[in-house]
C-alpha positions, 0 to 999 in steps of 0.5 A, a space after each residue: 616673316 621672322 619668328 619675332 613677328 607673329 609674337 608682335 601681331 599677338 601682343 597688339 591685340 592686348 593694347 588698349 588704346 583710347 577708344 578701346 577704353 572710352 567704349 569700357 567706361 560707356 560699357 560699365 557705365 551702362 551696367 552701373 546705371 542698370 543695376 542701380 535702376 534696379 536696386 533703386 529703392 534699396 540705394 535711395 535708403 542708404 543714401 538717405 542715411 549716408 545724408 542723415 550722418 552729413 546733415 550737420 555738415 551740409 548744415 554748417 556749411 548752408 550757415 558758413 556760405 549765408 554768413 560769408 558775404 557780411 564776414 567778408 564786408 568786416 574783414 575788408 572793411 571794419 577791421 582792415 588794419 587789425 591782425 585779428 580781422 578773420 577772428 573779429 569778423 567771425 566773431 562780430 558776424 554771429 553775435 549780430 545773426 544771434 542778436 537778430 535772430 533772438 529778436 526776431 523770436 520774441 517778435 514773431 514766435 509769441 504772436 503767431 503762438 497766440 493768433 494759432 490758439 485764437 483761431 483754434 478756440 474759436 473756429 465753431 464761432 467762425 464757422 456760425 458766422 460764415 454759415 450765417 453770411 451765406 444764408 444772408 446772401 441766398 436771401 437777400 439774392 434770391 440765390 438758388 440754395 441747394 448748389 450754394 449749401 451744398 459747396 458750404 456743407 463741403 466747405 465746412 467738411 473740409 475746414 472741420 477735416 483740417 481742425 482736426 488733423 491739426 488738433 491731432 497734429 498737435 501731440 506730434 509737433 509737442 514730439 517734433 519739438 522734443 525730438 529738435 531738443 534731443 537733436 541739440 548735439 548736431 545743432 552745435 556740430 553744425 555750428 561749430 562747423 560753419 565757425 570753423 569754415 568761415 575761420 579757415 576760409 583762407 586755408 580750406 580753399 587754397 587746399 581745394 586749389 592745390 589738389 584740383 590742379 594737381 590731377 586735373 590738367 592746368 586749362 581745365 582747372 582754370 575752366 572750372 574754377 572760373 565756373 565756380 567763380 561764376 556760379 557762386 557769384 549767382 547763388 550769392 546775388 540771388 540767394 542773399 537778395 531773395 532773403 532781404 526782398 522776402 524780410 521787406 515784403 513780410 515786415 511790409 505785409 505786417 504794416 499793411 495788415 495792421 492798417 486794414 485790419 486784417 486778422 491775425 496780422 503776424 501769423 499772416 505776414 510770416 506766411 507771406 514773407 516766408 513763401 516769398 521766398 519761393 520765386 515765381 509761385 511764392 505769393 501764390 503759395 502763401 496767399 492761398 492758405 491766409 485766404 481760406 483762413 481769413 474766410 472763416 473769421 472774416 469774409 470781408 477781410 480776405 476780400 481785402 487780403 486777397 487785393 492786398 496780396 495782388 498789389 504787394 505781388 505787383 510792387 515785389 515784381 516790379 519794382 522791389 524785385 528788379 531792385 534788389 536783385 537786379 539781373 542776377 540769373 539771367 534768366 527770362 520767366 518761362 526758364 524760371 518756371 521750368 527750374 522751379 517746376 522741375 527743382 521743386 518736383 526732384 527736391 521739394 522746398 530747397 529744390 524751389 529755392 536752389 533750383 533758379 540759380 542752378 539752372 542760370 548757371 547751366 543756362 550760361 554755360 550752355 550759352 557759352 558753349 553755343 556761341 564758341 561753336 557758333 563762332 568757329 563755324 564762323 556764325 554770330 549770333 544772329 544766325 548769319 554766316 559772317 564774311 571769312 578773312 581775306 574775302 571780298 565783301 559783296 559792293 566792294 573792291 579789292 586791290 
């Protein structure tokens, strides 16, 4: 052995080859996760900071992505042959949100502001009124009065609790709505931001393009666009789809409220169609509130409201649903009841929404990936092993 070759054995020891890398990052990883699982609450506040100074932009961009299916229907459509077709677009776009949504407030916001004073004026008379229907139906019944008084004392507990935490509430919503009219400088950061993202759609993304191709190898890249290809497609079909059944199901609600006579028609029909938009649990959701409210100013009319709720939840699952969204996830109901449980308990309200989209297109990838490995064990996708390439099927000859 020459002097040069224990110099070599020596420095071999210093290379680091792939492996030897791969099992670094799972080691720090591991510590990361330790320290962060320690530290848990102290990283849950600065990230709820760090979301509180990007809430505009998170905002803005919430905005742009609702408002870029209907720019792009102009842009491709209305003023094809203009120069100005993006600015046109834009601008058309957020006049017709603005007009719809300041109709929409002096529809909704004054009726629902009075039915909400109504009933708060008049909740002692309801609750007479209620008292007074029990005690009729244990006579006229012969009815056992101790259990029934007994769930009506508790009924009526529980109603007075909930007047008057919304009676003190009262003070801290004026606050809220003081606080909403200090918080007017984001409002516009978020607005100008989702102008500025839907005018620079055509810059914004190429630049996202250029930087994923130039430090993610080019078949990856193409992979994971064609994700986000993918995935958008999902959000965007089920996103703007679940809007528009939602808007149908409330302003039918509306009408139907109107026809039975069912108190407070607008505040309710608002509940309905704004929990709707929660798949799955939605109509329940909604329903039940309306329900213990109706039961004190009218009995009868939840009975109604209650059918009434079943026959809508039945026509939106139906048939309006299928309609309007058609197959847009994918998925079969036992995974979307797993996504909204486990999306509303991780994120709340956005959690219910996002999390049926989300989980589809994890569900597709998922699949894709079974079936490629299926495939290269040469599976399909029954189960059975397929016949390899140049053997003879059973029955058959070969020459």
């Amino acid at each position: 052995m020459t002097e040069k070759e224990p110099e070599q054995v020596k420095r071999k020891w210093f290379v680091l080859d792939a492996r030897s890398i791969s099992n670094l990052l799972v080691v720090l990883i591991g510590i990361l996760f330790y320290v962060a699982l320690n530290n848990f609450g102290v990283i849950q506040v600065k990230l709820a900071s760090f979301l509180n100074v990007l809430a505009p932009f998170i905002t803005g961009f919430a905005i742009a992505y609702l408002l870029n299916t209907p720019m792009s229907f102009f842009e491709r459509k209305v003023y094809c042959k203009l120069k100005r077709r993006r600015a046109l677009s834009v601008l058309t776009v957020y006049l017709l949100a603005l007009v719809v949504l300041v109709i929409l407030l002096n529809l909704i916001i004054p009726q629902v502001a009075q039915s909400i004073v109504a009933l708060m004026g008049n909740m002692n008379t309801y609750m007479n009124n209620l008292n007074d229907l029990a005690q009729n139906l244990i006579d006229q019944f012969h009815l056992e009065g101790e259990g029934l008084n007994d769930l009506m004392v508790t009924y009526q507990d529980l109603l007075k609790k909930a007047t008057e935490m919304a009676s003190k509430a009262l003070p801290e919503i004026f606050n809220f709505g003081v606080a909403l009219g200090s918080g007017v400088i984001s409002a516009i950061t978020a607005l100008i931001s989702s102008i500025y993202m839907l005018a620079g759609k055509g810059r914004l993304v190429p630049q996202i393009k250029k930087i994923i191709y130039a430090f993610v190898p080019t078949r990856k890249a193409d992979r994971f666009l064609d994700i986000c290809r993918h995935a958008n497609g999902v959000f965007v079909g089920f996103i703007n789809g679940k809007l528009i059944d939602s808007a149908i199901i409330g302003v039918l609600c509306f009408v139907l409220n109107l026809i039975f006579r069912i108190p407070f028609p607008m505040l309710v029909a608002v509940v309905i169609g704004v929990t709707n938009i929660i798949p799955f649990f939605g109509p329940i959701i909604g329903a039940v509130p309306c329900i213990m409210i109706l039961l004190i100013v009218d009995p009868w009319a939840a009975l109604r409201f209650g059918i009434l709720v079943v026959a809508l939840q039945q026509f939106d699952g139906n048939i309006l649903g299928p309609k309007i969204l058609g197959d847009s996830t994918g998925l079969s109901a036992i995974w979307v009841l797993v996504a909204i449980v486990v999306g509303g308990g991780l994120f709340g309200f956005p959690g219910m929404l996002l999390g049926v989209p989300t989980f589809a297109v994890i569900y597709s990838l998922v699949g894709e990936l079974v079936n490629a490995k299926l495939k290269a064990r040469g599976i399909d996708g029954s189960g059975k092993r397929r016949e390899r390439e140049g053997e003879a099927t059973p029955g058959t000859k070969t020459e």
